[in-house]
C-alpha positions as CSV (number, residue, x, y, z in Angstrom):
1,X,99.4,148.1,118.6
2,X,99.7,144.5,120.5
3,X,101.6,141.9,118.4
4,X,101.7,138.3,119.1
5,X,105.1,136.7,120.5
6,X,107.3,135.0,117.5
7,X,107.6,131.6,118.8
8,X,109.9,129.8,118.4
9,X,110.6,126.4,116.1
10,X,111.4,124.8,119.4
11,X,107.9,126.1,120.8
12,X,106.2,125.0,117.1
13,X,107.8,121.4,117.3
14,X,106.7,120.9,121.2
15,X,103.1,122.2,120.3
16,X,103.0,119.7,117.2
17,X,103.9,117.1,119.4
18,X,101.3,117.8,122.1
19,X,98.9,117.9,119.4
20,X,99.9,114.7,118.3
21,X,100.1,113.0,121.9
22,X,96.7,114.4,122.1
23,X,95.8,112.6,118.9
24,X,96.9,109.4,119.9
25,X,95.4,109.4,123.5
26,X,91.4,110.8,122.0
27,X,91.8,107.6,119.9
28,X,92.7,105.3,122.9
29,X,90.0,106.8,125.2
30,X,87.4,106.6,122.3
31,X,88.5,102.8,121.8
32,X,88.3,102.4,125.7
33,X,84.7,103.6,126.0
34,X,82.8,103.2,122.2
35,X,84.4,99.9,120.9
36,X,84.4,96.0,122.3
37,X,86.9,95.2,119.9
38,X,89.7,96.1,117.9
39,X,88.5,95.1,114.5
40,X,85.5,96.8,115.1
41,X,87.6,100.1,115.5
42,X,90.0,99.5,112.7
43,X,87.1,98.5,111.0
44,X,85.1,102.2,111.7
45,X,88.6,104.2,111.5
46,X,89.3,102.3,107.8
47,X,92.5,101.2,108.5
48,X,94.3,97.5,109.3
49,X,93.8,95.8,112.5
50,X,97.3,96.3,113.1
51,X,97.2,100.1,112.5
52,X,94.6,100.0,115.1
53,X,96.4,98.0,117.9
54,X,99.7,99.9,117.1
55,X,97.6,103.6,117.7
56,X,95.7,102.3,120.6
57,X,98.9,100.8,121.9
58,X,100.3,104.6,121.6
59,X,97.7,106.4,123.0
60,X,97.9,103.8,126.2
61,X,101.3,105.0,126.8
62,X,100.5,108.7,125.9
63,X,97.3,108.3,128.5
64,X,99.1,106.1,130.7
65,X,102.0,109.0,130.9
66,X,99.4,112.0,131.2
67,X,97.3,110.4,134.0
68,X,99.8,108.8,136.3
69,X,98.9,105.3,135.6
């Protein structure tokens, strides 16, 4: 019988923020190539137009990071 490898909360935590990161930098790419401007966005995601420059602004750096740039 095959059992799956415990992992481990480190592993959990590292994963969680991957899958944030990867959150964040889907957001920025999808403001990059669908949206001319941030109130547009912020107004399409229902949130403020700060909330949208502060995610944007994350998933930049997260991209930014990923990429090389």
């Amino acid at each position: 019988m095959y059992y799956e490898p415990m992992t481990t909360p480190t592993a959990q935590l590292q994963e969680a923020v991957n899958n944030a990161g990867t959150f964040f930098q889907d957001l920025y790419l999808e403001y990059i190539n669908d949206y001319l401007t941030i109130t547009n966005f912020a107004l399409d995601k229902r949130i403020t137009e700060k909330q949208a420059r502060q995610q944007v602004e994350i998933g930049r750096k997260i991209h930014n990071q990923r990429t090389g740039k």
